[in-house]
C-alpha positions in Angstrom: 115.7 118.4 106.2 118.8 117.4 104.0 118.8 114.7 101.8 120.9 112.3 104.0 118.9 112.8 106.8 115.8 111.8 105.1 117.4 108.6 103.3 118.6 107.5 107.5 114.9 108.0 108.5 113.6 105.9 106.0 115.8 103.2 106.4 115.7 103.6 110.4 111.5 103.5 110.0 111.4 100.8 107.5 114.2 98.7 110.0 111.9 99.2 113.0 108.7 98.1 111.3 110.0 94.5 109.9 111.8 93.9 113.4 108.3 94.5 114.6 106.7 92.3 111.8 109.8 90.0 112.8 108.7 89.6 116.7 105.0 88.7 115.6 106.3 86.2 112.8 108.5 84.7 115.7 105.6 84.6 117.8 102.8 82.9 115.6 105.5 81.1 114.0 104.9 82.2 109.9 107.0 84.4 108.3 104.9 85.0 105.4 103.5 88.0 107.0 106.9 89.4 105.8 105.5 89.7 102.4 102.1 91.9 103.9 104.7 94.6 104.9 107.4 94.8 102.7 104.2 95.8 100.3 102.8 98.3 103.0 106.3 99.5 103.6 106.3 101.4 100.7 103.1 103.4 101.2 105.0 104.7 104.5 108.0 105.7 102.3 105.4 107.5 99.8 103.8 109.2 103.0 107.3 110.5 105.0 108.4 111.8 101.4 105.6 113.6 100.9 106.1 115.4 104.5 109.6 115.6 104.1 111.0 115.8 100.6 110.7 119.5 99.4 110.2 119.2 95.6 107.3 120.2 93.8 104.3 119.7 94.8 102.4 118.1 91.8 105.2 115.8 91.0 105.7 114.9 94.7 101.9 114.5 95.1 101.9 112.5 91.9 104.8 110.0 92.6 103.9 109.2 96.1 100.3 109.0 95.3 101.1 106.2 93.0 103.4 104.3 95.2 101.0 104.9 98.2 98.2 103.2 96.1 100.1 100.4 94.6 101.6 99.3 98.1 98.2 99.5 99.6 96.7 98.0 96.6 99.4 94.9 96.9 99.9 94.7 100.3 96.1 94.5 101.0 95.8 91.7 98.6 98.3 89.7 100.5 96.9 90.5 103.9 93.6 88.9 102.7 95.7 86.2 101.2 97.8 85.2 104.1 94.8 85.7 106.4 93.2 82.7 105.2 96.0 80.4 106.1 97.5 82.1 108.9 98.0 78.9 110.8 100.3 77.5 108.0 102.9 79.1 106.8 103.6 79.6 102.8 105.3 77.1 101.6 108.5 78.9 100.2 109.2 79.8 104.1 108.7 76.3 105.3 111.3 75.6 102.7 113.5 78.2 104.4 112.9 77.3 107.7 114.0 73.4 107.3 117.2 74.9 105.4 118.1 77.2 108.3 117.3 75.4 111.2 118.6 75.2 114.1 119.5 79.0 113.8 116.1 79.7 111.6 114.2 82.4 114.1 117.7 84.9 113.7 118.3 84.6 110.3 114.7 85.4 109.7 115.5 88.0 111.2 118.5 89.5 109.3 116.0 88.4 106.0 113.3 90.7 107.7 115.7 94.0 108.2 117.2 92.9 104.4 113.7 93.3 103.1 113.7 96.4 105.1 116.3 98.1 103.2 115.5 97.0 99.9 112.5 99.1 100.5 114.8 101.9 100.4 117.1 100.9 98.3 114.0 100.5 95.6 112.9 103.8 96.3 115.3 105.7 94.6 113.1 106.9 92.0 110.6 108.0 94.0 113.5 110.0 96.3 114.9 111.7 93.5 111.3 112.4 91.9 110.0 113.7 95.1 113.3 116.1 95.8 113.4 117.5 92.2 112.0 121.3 92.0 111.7 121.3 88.9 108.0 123.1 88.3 106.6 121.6 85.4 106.1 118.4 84.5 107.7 116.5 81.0 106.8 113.7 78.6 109.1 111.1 80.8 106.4 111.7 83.4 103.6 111.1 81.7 105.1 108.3 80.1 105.6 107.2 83.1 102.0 107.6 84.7 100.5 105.5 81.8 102.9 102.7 82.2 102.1 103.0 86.1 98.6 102.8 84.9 98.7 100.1 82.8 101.0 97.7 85.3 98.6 98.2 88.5 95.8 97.2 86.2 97.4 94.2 84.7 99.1 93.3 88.2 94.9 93.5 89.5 93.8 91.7 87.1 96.0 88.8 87.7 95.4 88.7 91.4 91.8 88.2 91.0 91.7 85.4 88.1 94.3 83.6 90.3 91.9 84.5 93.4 89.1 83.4 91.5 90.1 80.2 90.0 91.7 78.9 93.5 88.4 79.1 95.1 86.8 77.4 92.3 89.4 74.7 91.5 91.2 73.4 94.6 94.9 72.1 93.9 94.5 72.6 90.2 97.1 74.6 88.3 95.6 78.4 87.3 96.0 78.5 83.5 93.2 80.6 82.2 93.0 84.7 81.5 96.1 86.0 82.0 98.0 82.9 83.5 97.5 81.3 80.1 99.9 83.0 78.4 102.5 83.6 81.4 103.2 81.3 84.5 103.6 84.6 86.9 101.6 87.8 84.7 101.4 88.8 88.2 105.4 89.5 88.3 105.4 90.6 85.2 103.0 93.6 85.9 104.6 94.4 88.8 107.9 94.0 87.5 106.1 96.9 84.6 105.5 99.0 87.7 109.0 99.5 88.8 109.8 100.4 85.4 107.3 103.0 85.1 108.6 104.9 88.3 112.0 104.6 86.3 110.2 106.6 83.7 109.2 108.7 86.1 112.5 109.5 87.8 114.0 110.7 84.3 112.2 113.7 84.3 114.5 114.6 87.8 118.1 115.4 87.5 119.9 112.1 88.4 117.0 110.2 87.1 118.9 107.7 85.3 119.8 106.2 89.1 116.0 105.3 88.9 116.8 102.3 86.7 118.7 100.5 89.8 115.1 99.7 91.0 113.6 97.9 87.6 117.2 95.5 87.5 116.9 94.8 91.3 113.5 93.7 91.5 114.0 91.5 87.9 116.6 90.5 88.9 114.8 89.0 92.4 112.4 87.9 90.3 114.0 85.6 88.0 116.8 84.3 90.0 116.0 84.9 94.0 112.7 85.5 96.1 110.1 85.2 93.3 110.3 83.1 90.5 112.6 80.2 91.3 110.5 79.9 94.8 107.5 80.2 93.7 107.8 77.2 90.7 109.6 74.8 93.4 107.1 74.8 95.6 104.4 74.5 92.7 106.3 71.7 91.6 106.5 70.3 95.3 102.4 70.7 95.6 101.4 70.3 92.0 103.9 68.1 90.4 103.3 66.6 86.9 100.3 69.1 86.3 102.6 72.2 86.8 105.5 70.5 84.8 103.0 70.4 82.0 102.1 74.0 82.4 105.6 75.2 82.3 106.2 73.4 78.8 103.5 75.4 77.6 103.4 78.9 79.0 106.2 81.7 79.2 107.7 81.7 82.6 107.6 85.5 82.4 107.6 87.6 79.6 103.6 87.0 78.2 105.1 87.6 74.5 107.8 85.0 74.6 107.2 81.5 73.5 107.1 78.7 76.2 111.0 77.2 76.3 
């Protein structure tokens, strides 16, 4: 199968699942679930690449083996999250669907097949990684397993302290472990992900393309779909409490100072 081909059948797969994940947001009337499957969207990309991509095998097996587990890893954790309030829908898409009514239910659409493709469109490392033939492996690979290591832990980590502390402390901002020293370790990490399959992709020809995925999801991050979101509706829930905490944590980066 030609490279093409396999780019069109991962975007036509990963459009067909979200207009799926669309229908049943329509129908219970949350979109959060969006968030469950753009995470579990990935380990289907790691899974058709490793049928149909025709690198070599170790590095194919390696680079889908860690996007299959951090997608199932992430997306898992926001299944059980989203679970427990599926009867109220997250905040940030309450907020969305005020600002697009009356027209909310198709433009959550459109935002469904958008997530869709930036599924793909963040998958160029592992596209390139998995099509390179390249038999053995080099020191941009390994580099980039131990960051991948690293992140996945870290990104862990901060899911359960902020998993633990919510079921301990109701409505009260999370500013222990981790979240003392960032307001969102959890981006961060996973932010550190992305820019270990970079890593990765260098040891490919046209690996340098990898480092589109690290700037997209930062920039998302800091100016779109996480960050800016995220604080708002903290500051809508938690007010004066989470002002404090942002004048005295990093809103990203753990090692910067708090602004």
């Amino acid at each position: 199968m030609d490279n093409l081909t396999i780019v069109l059948l991962l975007i036509v797969v990963c459009g067909m699942i979200m207009a799926m994940v669309w229908g049943w947001a329509h129908a219970i009337h949350n979109a959060s679930v969006v968030d469950i499957f753009w995470s579990y969207n990935f380990p289907v990309i790691g899974i058709l690449l490793l049928l149909m991509a025709g690198g070599n095998h170790i590095r194919k097996y390696l680079i889908c083996s860690m996007v299959i587990i951090a997608g199932i890893r992430l997306g898992t954790h926001l299944l059980i999250r989203v679970s427990a309030h599926m009867d109220t829908e997250d905040g940030r898409y309450q907020q969305l669907r005020k600002e697009w009514a009356p027209h909310a239910d198709k433009k959550f659409f459109w935002f469904f097949q958008f997530q869709g493709l930036s599924n793909v469109l963040l998958s160029i490392p592992f596209i390139i990684s998995a099509l390179n033939n390249k038999t053995a492996l080099g020191a941009a690979e390994y580099t980039g397993i131990v960051l991948w290591i690293i992140s996945v832990s870290g990104e862990t980590i901060a899911d359960r302290q902020l998993h633990i502390f919510k079921n301990k402390n109701k409505g009260l901002v999370c500013n222990t472990g981790l979240w003392r020293y960032s307001r969102h370790p959890n981006y961060f990490f996973e932010w550190m992900m992305w820019v270990s399959y970079s890593v990765f992709a260098l040891g490919s020809p046209y690996g340098y393309l990898g480092i589109t995925s690290p700037l997209i999801i930062l920039y998302l991050l800091l100016r779109v779909t996480g960050i800016p979101a995220t604080e708002e509706q903290s500051l809508r829930s938690k007010g004066e409490a989470y002002k404090a905490y942002q004048r005295s944590t990093s809103a990203f980066f753990p090692w910067f100072p708090a602004r």
